[in-house]
TIKEDREN-459992 format. One record per residue (C-alpha): residue number from 1; z, x negated, y negated. Coordinates in nm, 4 decimals. Each point is the difference from the previous one (the first is absolute). Example, Ala and Ser with C-alpha at 12.3 -4.5 7.8 and 13.67 -1.06 7.14 Angstrom:
<pts>
nr = 1&pz = 0.7800&px = -1.2300&py = 0.4500
nr = 2&pz = -0.0660&px = -0.1370&py = -0.3440
</pts>
This chain:
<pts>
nr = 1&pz = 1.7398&px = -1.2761&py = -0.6938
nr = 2&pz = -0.1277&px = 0.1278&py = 0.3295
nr = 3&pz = -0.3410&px = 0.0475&py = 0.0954
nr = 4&pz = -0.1934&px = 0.1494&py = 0.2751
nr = 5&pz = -0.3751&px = -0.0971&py = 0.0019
nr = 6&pz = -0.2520&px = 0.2817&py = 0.2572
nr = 7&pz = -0.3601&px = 0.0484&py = 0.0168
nr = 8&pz = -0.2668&px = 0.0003&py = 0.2778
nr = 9&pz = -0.0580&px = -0.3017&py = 0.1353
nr = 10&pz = -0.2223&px = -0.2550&py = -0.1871
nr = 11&pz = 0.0634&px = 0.1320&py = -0.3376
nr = 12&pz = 0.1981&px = -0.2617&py = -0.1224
nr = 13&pz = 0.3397&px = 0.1117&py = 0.0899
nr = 14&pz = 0.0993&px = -0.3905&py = 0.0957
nr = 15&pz = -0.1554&px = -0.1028&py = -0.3254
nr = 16&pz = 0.2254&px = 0.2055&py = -0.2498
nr = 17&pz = 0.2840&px = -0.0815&py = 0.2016
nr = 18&pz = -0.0192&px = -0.3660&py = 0.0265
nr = 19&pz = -0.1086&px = -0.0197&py = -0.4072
nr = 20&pz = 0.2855&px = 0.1834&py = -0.0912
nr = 21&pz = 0.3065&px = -0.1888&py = 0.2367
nr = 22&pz = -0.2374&px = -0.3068&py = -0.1900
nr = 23&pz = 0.0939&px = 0.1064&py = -0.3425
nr = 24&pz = 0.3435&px = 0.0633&py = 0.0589
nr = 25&pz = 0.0581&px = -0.3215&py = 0.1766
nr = 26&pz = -0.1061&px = -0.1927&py = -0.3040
nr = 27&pz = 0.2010&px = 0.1859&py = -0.2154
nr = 28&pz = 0.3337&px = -0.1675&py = 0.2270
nr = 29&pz = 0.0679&px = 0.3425&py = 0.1591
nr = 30&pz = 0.1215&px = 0.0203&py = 0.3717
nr = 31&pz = -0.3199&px = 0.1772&py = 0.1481
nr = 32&pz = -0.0123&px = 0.1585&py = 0.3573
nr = 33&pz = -0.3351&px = 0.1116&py = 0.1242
nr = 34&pz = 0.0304&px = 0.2196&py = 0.3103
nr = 35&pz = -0.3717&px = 0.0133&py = 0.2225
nr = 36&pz = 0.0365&px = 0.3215&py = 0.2065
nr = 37&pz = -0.3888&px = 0.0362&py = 0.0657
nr = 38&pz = -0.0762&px = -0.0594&py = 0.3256
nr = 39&pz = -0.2840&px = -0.1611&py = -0.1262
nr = 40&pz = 0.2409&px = -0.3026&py = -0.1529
nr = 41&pz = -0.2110&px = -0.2038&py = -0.2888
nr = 42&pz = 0.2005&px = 0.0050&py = -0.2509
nr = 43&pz = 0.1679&px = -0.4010&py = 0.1242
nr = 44&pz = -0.3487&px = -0.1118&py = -0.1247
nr = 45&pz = -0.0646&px = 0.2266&py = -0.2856
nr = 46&pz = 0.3713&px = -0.2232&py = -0.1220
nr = 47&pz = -0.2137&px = -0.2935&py = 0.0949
nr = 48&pz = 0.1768&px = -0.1626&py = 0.3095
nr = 49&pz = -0.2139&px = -0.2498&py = 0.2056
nr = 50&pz = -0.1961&px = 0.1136&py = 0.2952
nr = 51&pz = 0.2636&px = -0.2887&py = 0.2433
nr = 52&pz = 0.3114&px = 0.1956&py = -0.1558
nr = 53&pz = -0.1363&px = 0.3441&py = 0.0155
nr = 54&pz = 0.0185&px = -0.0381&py = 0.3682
nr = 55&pz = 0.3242&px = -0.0474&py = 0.0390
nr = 56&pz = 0.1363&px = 0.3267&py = -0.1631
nr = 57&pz = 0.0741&px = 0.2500&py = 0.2625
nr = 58&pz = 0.0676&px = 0.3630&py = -0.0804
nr = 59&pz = 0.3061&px = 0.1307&py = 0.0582
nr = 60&pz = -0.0843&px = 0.2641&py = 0.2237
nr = 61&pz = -0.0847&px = -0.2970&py = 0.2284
nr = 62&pz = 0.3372&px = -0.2118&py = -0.0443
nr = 63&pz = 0.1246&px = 0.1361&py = 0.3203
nr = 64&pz = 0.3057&px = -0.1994&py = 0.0102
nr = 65&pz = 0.1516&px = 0.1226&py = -0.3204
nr = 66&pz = -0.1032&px = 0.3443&py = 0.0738
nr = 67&pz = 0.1885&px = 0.0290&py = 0.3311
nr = 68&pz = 0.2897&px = -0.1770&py = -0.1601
nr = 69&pz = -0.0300&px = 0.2577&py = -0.3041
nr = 70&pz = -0.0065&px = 0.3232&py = 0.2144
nr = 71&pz = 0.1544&px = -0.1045&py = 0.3115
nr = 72&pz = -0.3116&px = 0.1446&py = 0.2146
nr = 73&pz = -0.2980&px = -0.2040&py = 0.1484
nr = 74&pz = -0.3298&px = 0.0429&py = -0.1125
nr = 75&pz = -0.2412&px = 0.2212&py = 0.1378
nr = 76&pz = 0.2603&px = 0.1706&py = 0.2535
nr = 77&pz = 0.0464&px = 0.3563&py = 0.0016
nr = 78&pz = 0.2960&px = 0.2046&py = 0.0766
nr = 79&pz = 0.2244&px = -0.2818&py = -0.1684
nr = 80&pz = 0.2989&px = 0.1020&py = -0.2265
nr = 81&pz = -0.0113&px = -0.2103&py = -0.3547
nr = 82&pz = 0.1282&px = -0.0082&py = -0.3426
nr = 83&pz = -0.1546&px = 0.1742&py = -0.3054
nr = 84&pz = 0.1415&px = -0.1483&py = -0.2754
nr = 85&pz = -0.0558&px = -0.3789&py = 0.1202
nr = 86&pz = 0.0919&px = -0.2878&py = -0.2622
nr = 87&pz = -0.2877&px = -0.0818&py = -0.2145
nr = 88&pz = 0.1842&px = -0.1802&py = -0.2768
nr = 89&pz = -0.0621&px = -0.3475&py = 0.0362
nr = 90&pz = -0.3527&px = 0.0706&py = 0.1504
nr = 91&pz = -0.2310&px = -0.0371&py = -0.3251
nr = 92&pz = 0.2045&px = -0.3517&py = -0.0511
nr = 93&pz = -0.0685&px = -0.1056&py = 0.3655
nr = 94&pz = -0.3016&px = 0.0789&py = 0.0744
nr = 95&pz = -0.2197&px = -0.0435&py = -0.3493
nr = 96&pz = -0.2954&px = -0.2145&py = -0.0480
nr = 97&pz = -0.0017&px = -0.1429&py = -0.3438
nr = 98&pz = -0.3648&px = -0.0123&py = -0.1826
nr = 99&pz = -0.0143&px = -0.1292&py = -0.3556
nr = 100&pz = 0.2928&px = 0.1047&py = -0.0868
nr = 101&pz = 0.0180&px = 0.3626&py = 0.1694
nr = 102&pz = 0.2481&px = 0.0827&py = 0.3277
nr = 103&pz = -0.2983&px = 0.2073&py = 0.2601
nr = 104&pz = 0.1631&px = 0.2002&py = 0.2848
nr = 105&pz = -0.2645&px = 0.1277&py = 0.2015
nr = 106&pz = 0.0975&px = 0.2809&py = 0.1766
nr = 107&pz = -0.2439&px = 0.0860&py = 0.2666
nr = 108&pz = -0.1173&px = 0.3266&py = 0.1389
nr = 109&pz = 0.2273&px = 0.3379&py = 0.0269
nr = 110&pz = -0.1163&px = 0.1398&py = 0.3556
nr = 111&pz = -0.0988&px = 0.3791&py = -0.0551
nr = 112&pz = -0.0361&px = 0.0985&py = 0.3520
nr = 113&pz = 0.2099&px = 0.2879&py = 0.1509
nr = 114&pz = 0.0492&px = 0.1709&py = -0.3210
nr = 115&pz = 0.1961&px = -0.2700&py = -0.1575
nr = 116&pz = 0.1077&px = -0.2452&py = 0.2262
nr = 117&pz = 0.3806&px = -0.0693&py = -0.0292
nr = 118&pz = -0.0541&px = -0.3369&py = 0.1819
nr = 119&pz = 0.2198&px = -0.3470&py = -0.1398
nr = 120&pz = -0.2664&px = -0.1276&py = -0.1565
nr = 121&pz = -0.0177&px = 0.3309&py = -0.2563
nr = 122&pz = 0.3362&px = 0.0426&py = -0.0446
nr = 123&pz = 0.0514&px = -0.3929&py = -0.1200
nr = 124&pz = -0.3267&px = 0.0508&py = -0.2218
nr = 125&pz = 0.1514&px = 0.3487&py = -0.1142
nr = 126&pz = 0.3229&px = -0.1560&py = -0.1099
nr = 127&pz = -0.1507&px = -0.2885&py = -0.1472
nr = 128&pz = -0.1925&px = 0.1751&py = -0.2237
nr = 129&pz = 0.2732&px = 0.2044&py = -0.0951
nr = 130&pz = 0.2375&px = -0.2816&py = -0.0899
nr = 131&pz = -0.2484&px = -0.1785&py = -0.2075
nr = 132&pz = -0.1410&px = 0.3101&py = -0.2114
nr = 133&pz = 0.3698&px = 0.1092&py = -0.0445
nr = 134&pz = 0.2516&px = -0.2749&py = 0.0112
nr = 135&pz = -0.2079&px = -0.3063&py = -0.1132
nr = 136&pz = 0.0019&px = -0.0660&py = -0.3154
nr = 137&pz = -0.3368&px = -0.2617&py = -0.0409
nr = 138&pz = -0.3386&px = 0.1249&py = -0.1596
nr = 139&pz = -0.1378&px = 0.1188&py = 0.3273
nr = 140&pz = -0.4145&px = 0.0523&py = 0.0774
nr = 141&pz = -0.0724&px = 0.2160&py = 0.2946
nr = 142&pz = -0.3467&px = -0.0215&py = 0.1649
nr = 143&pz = -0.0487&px = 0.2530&py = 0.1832
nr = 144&pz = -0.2223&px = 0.1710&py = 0.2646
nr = 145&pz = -0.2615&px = 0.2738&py = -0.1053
nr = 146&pz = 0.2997&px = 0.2261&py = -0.0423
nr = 147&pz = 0.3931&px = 0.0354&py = -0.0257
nr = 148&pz = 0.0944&px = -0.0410&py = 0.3758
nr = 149&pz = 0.2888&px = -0.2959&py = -0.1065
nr = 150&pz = 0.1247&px = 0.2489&py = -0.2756
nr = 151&pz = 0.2062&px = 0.2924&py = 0.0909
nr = 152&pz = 0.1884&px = 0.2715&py = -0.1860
nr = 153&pz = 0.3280&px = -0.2343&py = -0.0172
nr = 154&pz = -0.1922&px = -0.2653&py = -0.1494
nr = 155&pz = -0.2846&px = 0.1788&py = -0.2694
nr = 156&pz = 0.2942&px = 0.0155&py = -0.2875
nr = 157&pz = 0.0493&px = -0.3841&py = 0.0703
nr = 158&pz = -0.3611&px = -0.1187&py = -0.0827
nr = 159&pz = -0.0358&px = 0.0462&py = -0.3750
nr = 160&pz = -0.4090&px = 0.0695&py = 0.0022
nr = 161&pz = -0.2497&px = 0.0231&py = 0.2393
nr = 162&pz = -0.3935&px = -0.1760&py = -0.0619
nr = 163&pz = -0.2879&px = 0.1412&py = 0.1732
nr = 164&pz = -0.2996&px = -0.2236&py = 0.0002
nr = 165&pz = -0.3040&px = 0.1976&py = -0.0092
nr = 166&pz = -0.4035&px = -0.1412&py = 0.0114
nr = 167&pz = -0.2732&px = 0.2105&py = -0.1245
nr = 168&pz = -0.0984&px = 0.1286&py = 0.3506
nr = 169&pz = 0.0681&px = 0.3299&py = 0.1733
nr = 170&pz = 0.1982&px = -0.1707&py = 0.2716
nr = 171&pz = 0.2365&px = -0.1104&py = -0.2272
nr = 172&pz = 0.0748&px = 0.3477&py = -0.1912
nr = 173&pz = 0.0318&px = 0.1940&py = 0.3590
nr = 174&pz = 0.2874&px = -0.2744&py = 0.0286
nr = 175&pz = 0.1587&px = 0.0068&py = -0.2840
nr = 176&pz = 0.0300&px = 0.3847&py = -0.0222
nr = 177&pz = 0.1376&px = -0.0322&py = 0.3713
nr = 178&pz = 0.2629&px = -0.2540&py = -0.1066
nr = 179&pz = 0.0479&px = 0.2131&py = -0.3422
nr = 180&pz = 0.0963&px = 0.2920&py = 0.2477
nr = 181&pz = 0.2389&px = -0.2337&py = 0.2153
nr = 182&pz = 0.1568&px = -0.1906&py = -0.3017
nr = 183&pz = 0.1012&px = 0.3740&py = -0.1879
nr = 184&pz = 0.1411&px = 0.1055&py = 0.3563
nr = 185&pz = 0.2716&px = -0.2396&py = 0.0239
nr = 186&pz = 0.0904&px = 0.0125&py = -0.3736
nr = 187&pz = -0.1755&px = -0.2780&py = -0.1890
nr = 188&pz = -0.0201&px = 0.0936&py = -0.3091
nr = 189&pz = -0.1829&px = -0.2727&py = -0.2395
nr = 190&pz = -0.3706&px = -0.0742&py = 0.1763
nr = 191&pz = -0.2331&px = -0.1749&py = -0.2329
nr = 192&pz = -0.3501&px = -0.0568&py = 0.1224
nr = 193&pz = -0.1532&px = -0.3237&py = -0.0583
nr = 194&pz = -0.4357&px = -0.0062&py = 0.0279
nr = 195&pz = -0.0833&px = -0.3226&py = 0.1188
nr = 196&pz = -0.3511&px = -0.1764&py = 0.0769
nr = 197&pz = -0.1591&px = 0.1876&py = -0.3098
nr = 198&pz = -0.3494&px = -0.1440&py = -0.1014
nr = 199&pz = -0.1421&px = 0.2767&py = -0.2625
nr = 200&pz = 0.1174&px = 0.3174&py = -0.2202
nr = 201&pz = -0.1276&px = 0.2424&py = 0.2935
nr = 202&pz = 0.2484&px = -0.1952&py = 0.2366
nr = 203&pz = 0.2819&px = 0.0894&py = -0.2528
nr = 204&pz = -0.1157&px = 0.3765&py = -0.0261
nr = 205&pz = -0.0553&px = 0.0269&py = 0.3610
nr = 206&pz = 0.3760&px = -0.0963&py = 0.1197
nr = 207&pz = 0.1259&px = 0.2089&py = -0.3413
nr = 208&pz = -0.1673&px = 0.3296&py = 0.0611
nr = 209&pz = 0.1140&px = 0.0115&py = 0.3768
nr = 210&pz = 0.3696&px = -0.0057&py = -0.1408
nr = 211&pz = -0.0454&px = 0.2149&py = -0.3191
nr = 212&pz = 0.4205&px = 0.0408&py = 0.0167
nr = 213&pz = 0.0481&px = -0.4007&py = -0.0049
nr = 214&pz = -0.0590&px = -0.2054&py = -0.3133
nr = 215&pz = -0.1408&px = -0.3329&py = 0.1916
nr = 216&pz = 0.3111&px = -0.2683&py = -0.0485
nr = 217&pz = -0.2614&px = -0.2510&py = -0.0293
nr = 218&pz = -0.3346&px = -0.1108&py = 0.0368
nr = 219&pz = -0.0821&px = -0.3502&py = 0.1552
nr = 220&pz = -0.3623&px = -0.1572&py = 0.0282
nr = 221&pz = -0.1659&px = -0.1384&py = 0.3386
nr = 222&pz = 0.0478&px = -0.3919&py = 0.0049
nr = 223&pz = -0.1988&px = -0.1837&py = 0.2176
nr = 224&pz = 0.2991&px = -0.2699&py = -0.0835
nr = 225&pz = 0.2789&px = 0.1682&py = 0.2200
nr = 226&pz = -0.2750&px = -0.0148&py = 0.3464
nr = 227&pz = -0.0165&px = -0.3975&py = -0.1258
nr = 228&pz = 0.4020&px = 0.0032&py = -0.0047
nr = 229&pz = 0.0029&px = 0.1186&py = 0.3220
nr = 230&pz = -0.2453&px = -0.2295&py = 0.1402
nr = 231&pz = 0.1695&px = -0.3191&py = -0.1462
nr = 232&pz = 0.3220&px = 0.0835&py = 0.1060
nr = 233&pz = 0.1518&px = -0.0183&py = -0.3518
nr = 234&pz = 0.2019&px = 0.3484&py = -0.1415
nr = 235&pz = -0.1960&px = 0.3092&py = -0.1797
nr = 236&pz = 0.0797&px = -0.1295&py = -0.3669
nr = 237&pz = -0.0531&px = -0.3494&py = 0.0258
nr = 238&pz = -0.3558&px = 0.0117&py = -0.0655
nr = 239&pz = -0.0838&px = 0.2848&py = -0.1886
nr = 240&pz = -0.1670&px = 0.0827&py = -0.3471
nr = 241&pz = 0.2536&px = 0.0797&py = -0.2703
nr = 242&pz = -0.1557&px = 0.3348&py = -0.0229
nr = 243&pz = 0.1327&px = 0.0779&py = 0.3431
nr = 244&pz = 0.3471&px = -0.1804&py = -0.0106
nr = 245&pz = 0.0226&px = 0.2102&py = -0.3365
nr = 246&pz = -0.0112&px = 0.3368&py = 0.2316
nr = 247&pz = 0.1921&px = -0.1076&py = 0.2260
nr = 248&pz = 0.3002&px = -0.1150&py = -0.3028
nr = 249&pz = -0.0657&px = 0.3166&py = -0.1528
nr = 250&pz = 0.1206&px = 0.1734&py = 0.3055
nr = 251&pz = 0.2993&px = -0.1334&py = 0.0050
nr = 252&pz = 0.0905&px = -0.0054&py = -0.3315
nr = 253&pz = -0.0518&px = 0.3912&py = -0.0434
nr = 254&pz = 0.1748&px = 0.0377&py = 0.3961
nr = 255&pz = 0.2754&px = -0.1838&py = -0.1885
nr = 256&pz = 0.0142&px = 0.2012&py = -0.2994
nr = 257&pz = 0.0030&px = 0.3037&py = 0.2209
nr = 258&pz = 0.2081&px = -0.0950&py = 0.2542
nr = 259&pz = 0.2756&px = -0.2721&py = -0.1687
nr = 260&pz = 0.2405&px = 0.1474&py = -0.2518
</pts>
């Protein structure tokens, strides 16, 4: 089962992602969560300590392997490289494990230029391609505010797409942007999950500006998962039952829908 998680920032994108990789780790499944938002929180949404989460570097920034990957240096133009490096052994290499979960983080995909076709892409680019298509683990992708890591070759690969949307204007200009980008290169199953939902006019609010989408599922504001975050522990280690139920519930019907 392959997932990609989008949403504008601060909706809870990091959240979802790191409560479902959660789940499936307990249930003894190999679990690979991929962070490809620049914005990289989902290493303490999983719950790693503050002393270990500085240690993880993107790798966009592992220079070393990226020159050795695409036989060009870093940030030199004009260079001749490859564009189908080998990202095989990569995920293996170069994951941090948190409570059971493999994270990759990814770091940012420049957009300068047009599209840069720098090293650092084309490693990224191929990455993500061998792990949507060839890999074979539950995989959790959290991603920026839109489908920039995702291309055409890729969209059949990742079996449903979650858009995390908060009852707030912001957040529906997003998602309707990263509706239009997702249906451009071809992905075809996009559920859209409300989150941070305090009262019925929330609910109505986020339903009637998609009139097209039944709402996958609606999940209540928690004060708990700002405390998680605090404390340094994961998002559903100290959470009501009411809230770990939404978040199981989730995955069971994603499984349902998506496991045959």
């Amino acid at each position: 089962m392959k997932i990609a998680i989008s949403g504008k920032g601060g909706v809870g994108k990091s959240t979802l992602a790191a409560a479902l990789a959660l789940l499936m780790a307990r249930q003894d499944r190999r679990v690979l969560a991929i962070d490809a938002d620049s914005d990289a929180n989902l290493a303490a949404a999983l719950g790693i300590s503050g002393k270990d989460l500085n240690k993880i570097i993107p790798v966009a920034a592992q220079v070393a392997l990226i020159e050795e990957r695409t036989g060009a240096k870093v940030k030199q133009y004009g260079q001749i490289f490859k564009l189908n490096p080998d990202v095989s052994d990569i995920a293996e290499k170069y994951a941090t494990h948190i409570n059971g979960v493999a994270l990759l983080v990814l770091g940012a995909i420049e957009k300068g230029g047009g599209g840069c076709a720098c090293p650092e892409n084309v490693l990224l680019r191929a990455l993500v391609t061998d792990l949507v298509l060839y890999k074979n683990d539950a995989l959790i992708m959290d991603m920026e505010p839109g489908v920039e890591h995702l291309g055409r070759a890729t969209a059949h690969g990742v079996d449903v797409m979650l858009i995390v949307i908060e009852p707030g204007q912001r957040s529906i200009d997003s998602t309707r942007r990263i509706l239009g980008m997702a249906e451009e290169i071809g992905l075809k199953n996009i559920q859209l999950i409300a989150n941070k939902i305090k009262q019925a006019e929330d609910e109505k609010f986020i339903q009637d500006a998609f009139p097209e989408h039944k709402i996958f599922s609606f999940i209540p504001y928690s004060d708990q998962i700002l405390q998680s975050d605090r404390t340094g522990i994961s998002v559903i280690d100290n959470v009501s039952e009411d809230l770990m139920e939404h978040f199981v519930n989730i995955l069971q019907r994603l499984e349902k829908q998506l496991i045959k």
